[in-house]
Structure formats: structure tokens, C-alpha cells
C-alpha positions as CSV (number, residue, x, y, z in Angstrom):
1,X,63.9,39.0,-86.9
2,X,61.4,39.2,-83.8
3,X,58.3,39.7,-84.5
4,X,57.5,43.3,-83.5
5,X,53.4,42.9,-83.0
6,X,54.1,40.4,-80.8
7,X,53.0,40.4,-77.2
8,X,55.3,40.8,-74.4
9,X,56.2,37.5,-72.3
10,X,53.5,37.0,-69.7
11,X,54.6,36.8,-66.2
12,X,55.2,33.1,-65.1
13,X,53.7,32.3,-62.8
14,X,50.2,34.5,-63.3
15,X,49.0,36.5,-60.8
16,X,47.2,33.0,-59.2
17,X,47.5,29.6,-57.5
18,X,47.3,26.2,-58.5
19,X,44.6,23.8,-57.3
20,X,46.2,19.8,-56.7
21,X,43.2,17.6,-55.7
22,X,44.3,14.4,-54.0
23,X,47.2,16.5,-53.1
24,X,47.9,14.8,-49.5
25,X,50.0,11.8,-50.8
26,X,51.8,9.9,-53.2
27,X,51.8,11.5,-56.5
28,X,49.5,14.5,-55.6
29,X,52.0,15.4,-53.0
30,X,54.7,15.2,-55.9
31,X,53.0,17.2,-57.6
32,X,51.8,20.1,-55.1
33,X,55.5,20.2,-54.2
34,X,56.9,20.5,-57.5
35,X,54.3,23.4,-58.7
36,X,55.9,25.1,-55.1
37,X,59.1,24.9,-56.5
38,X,58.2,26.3,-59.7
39,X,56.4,29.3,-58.2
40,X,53.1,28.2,-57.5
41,X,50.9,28.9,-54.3
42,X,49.5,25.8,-54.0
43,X,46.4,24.5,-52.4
44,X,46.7,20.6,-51.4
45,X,43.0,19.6,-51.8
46,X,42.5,16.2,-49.5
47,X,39.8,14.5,-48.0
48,X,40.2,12.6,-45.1
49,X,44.3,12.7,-45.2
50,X,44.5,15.8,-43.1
51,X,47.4,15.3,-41.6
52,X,49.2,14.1,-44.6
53,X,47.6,17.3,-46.7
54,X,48.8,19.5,-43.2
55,X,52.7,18.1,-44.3
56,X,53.0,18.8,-47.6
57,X,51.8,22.0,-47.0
58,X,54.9,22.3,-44.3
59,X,57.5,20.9,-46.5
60,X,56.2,23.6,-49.5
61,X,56.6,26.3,-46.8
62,X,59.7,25.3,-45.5
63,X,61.1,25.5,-48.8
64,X,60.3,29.2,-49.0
65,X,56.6,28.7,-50.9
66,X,53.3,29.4,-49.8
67,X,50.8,26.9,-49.5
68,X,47.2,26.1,-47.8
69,X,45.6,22.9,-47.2
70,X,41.7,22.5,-48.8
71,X,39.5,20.0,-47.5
72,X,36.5,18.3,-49.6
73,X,35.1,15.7,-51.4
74,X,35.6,15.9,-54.8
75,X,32.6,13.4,-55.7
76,X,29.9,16.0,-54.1
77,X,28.3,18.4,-56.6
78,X,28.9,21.5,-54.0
79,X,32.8,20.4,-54.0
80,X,34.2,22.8,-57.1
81,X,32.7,26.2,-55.3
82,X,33.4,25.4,-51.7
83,X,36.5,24.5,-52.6
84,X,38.1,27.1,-55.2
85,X,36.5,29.7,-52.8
86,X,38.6,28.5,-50.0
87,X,41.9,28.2,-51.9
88,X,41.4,31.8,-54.1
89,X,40.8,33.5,-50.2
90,X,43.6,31.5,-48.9
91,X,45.7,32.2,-51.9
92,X,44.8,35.7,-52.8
93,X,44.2,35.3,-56.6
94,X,42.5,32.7,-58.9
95,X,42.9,29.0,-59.8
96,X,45.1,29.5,-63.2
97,X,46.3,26.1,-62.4
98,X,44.0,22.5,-62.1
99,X,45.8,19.0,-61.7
100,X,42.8,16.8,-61.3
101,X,44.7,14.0,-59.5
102,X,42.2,12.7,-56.7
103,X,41.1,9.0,-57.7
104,X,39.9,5.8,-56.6
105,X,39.8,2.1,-57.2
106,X,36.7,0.0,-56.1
107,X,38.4,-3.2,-58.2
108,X,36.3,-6.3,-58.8
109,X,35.3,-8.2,-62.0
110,X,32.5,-7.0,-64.2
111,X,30.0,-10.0,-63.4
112,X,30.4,-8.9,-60.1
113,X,30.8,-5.4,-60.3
114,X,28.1,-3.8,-57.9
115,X,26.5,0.1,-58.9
116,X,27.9,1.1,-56.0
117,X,31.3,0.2,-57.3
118,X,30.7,1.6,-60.5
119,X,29.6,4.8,-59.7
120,X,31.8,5.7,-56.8
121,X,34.6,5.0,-59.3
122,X,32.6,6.9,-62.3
123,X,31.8,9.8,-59.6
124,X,35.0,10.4,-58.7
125,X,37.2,10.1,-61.1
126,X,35.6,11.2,-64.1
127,X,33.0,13.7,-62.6
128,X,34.3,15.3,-60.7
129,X,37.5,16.1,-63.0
130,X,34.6,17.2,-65.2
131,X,33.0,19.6,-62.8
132,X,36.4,20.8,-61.6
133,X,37.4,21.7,-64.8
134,X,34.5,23.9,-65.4
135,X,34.7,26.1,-62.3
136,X,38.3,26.3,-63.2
137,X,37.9,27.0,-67.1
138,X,35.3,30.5,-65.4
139,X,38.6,32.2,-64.2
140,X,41.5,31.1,-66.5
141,X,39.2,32.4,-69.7
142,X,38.7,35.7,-67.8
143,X,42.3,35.5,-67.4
144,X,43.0,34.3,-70.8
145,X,45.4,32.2,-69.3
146,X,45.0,28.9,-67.3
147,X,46.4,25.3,-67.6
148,X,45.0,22.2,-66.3
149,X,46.1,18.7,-65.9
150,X,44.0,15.5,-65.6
151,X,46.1,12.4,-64.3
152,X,44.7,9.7,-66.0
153,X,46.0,6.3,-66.4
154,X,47.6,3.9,-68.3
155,X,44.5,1.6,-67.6
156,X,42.4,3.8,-70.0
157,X,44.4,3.1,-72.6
158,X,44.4,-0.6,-72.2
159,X,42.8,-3.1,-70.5
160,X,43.7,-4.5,-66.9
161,X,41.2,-7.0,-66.2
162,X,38.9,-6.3,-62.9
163,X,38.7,-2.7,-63.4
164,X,36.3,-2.4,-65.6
165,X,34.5,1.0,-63.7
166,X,38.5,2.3,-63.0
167,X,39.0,2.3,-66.7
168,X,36.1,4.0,-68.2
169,X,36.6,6.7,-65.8
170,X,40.0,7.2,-67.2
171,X,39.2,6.8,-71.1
172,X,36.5,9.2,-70.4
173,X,38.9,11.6,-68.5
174,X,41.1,11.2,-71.7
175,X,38.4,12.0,-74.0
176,X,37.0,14.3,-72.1
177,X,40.6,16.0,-71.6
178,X,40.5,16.2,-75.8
179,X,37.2,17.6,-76.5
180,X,37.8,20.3,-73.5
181,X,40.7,21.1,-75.1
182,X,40.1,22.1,-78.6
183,X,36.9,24.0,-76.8
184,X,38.7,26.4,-75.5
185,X,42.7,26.7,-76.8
186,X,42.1,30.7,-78.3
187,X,41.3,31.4,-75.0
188,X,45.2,31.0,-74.2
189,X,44.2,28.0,-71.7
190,X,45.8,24.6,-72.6
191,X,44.4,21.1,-70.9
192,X,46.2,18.0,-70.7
193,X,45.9,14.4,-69.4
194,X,48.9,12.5,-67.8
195,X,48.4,8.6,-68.0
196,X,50.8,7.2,-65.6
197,X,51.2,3.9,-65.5
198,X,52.5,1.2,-61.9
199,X,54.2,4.0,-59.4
200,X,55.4,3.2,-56.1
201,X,53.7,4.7,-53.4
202,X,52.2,3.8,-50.4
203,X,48.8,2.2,-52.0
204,X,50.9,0.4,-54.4
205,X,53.1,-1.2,-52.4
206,X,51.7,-4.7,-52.0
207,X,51.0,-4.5,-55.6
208,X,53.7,-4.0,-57.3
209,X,56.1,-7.7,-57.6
210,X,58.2,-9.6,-59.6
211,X,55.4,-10.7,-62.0
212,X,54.3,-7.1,-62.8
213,X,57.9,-5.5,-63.0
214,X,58.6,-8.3,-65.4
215,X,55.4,-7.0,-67.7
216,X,57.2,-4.1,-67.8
217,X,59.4,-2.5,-70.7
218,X,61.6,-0.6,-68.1
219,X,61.5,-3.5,-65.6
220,X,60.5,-0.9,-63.0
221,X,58.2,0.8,-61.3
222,X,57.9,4.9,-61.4
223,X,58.3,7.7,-58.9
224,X,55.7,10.4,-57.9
225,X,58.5,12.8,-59.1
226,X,58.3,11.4,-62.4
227,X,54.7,12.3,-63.3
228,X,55.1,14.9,-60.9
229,X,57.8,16.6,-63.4
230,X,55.6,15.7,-66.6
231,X,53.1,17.7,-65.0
232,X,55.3,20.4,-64.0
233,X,56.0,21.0,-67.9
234,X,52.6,20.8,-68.8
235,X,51.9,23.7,-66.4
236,X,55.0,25.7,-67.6
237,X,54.7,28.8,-69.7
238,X,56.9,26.6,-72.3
239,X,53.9,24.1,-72.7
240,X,51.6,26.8,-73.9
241,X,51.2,25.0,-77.5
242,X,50.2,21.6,-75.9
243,X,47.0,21.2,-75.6
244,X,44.7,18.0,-76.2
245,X,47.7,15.7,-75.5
246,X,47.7,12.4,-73.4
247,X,51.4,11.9,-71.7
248,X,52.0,8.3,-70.9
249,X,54.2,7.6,-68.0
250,X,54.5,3.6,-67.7
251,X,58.2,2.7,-68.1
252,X,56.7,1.7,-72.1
253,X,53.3,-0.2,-70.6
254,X,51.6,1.0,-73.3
255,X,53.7,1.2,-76.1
């Protein structure tokens, strides 16, 4: 028998948009695109990829969705406000969706890992996630609804040798994804890591060979529409009981 004191089925999509940083190419842009598709108004944060950010937003509203492209560097302290205040007045409604995406590698080997390597990495991809999420977490707990997404990697959860700085920043976000989450689930606002592991894009290209395919499981590399589509659950109304959960996408890297 239904439950008859239970609430009525929110509206899905809320009344908001979603927020994709690093949403100009590769999987961010597999992402913004698929959060389109699923309902979203989407702002494709970038930084310097204007032109990339300025054609995903023209392939989302081609399709019939309705996008904008936000500009900023996620690694400034200013970034969260500047930015969400662009997107909500582009968007007409609140961030009730975060995918933390934007990244970078500075790779070298820890005897010679500079400061400046380390903390561009550390700056970017775990602060910055961190200070993200908590201009987010103001609206979606007014709201009482919100979900956000932190693409982490497989190189958190083991190690890859030269990216020492890469992979603290992601077993931080992890962590940090955990904690966050358990902080504020009653709220009705779920967060969740994706760890992919070697995708093909553009940046990877020269990376990814015969050696590495062989190392892994699925003898492959993955698609920005594959973690794209794991986040794309994770977002959906049906994920609203995950929370706290790490989603690897690696082809069985890390099994």
C-alpha cells in the first residue's frame, strides 16, 4: 500500500540550472550536454576554451535546451560568486546542480616536484571543488534539494607514479566528497565523486597506447559519454539515496 503521508514527487528537474566547470571539452562537454538532454539549463563554466565553451553551448541549444557559457578561473578565491551569479542571472533560477569537473595535471616526479606544481594542482583541483561546493551547498539547502558531482580519478585510488600532487588532489576530493556528504544528506542534497579512469579525449590522445590498453581489464580506453552518463544518474531524481559514493569508471583499473 502507498504510503499516504508521503510527499508528492518533486518536479525533475527543480526549478534551477546546473553548473559544469571545465565544461568546454572532453568530458565536461559530455557532461554539460547530457544534463541538456535530461532537462537541465546548463552553464558550461571554461577558462580560456571560449570558443570550445561557445560550441557546446550551440550544440545544447540546437538540440532544443537552453544553455550559457561562464567564464572563470576556478583556482581564484572570487571564482564561486562571480561565477554562480553569472549562471543564476543567465539561467533564471539557482545552481541545484554542481559537477566539479575542471582539473589539471602539472606531472613530474616527487624529487622534483616544484611548489608551483604542487599547488597549482592542489589549487585547482581540490580547492576549488571545495569552495564550489560551498557556494553551491547555500542554495540547494534553501531549496532542500541539490546534487553535486566531483569527477575524481582513478589516480586517487591508486598510485600512478609522477603524479604525486594530481593524486592527492583527488583522494582529498574523494574524502572530501564523503565527509560533505553525510554533512548535509537530511537536507535532501546528495554529493557524489566519479573516479574515471584513461578516457579518450583530445588531452589524452598521445597517452593512451598499446602498453596502457594492455594494463587494462577492458583492454580499452573510455568515452566522455561514459562518465558523462554515470553522472547523469547521479544527478537524476532516482539517485536521491546515493550519497557519499565514489563511482569508478576505468574499464576495472582499479578493481
Amino acid at each position: 500500500m502507498p504510503d499516504a503521508g508521503a510527499a508528492a514527487p518533486r518536479a525533475w528537474p527543480p526549478e534551477g540550472c546546473a553548473l559544469v566547470t571545465g565544461g568546454s571539452r572532453g568530458i565536461g562537454a559530455a557532461i554539460a550536454r547530457g544534463l541538456a538532454a535530461d532537462g537541465w539549463a546548463v552553464a558550461v563554466g571554461y577558462h580560456s576554451g571560449a570558443e570550445a565553451a561557445d560550441r557546446v553551448v550551440d550544440e545544447i541549444t540546437r538540440a532544443g535546451g537552453r544553455a550559457v557559457a561562464v567564464a572563470g578561473d576556478v583556482a581564484a578565491p572570487d571564482a564561486p560568486e562571480r561565477v554562480f551569479e553569472a549562471a543564476e542571472s543567465a539561467l533564471g533560477g539557482p545552481v541545484l546542480a554542481l559537477v566539479n569537473n575542471a582539473g589539471i595535471t602539472r606531472d613530474n616526479l616527487t624529487p622534483s616536484l616544484t611548489d608551483e606544481e604542487w599547488e597549482a594542482v592542489i589549487d585547482t583541483n581540490l580547492t576549488a571543488a571545495f569552495r564550489f561546493t560551498r557556494r553551491a551547498l547555500k542554495g540547494m539547502m534553501r531549496a532542500r534539494t541539490g546534487r553535486i558531482v566531483n569527477i575524481a580519478s582513478v589516480s586517487g585510488l591508486r598510485a600512478n607514479p609522477g603524479q604525486s600532487n594530481y593524486a592527492a588532489a583527488k583522494a582529498g576530493l574523494v574524502q572530501f566528497t564523503r565527509t560533505a556528504a553525510v554533512e548535509v544528506a537530511r537536507r535532501g542534497v546528495t554529493i557524489n565523486a566519479v573516479a574515471p579512469g584513461f578516457i579518450a579525449t583530445d588531452m589524452t590522445a598521445e597517452l593512451i597506447g598499446p602498453e596502457l590498453l594492455a594494463a587494462i581489464p577492458a583492454k580499452r580506453a573510455g568515452t566522455p559519454e561514459e562518465v558523462a552518463a554515470c553522472v547523469r544518474f547521479l544527478v537524476s531524481q532516482q539517485a536521491g539515496y546515493v550519497t557519499g559514493a565514489v563511482l569508478t569508471v576505468d574499464g576495472g583499473l582499479a578493481a
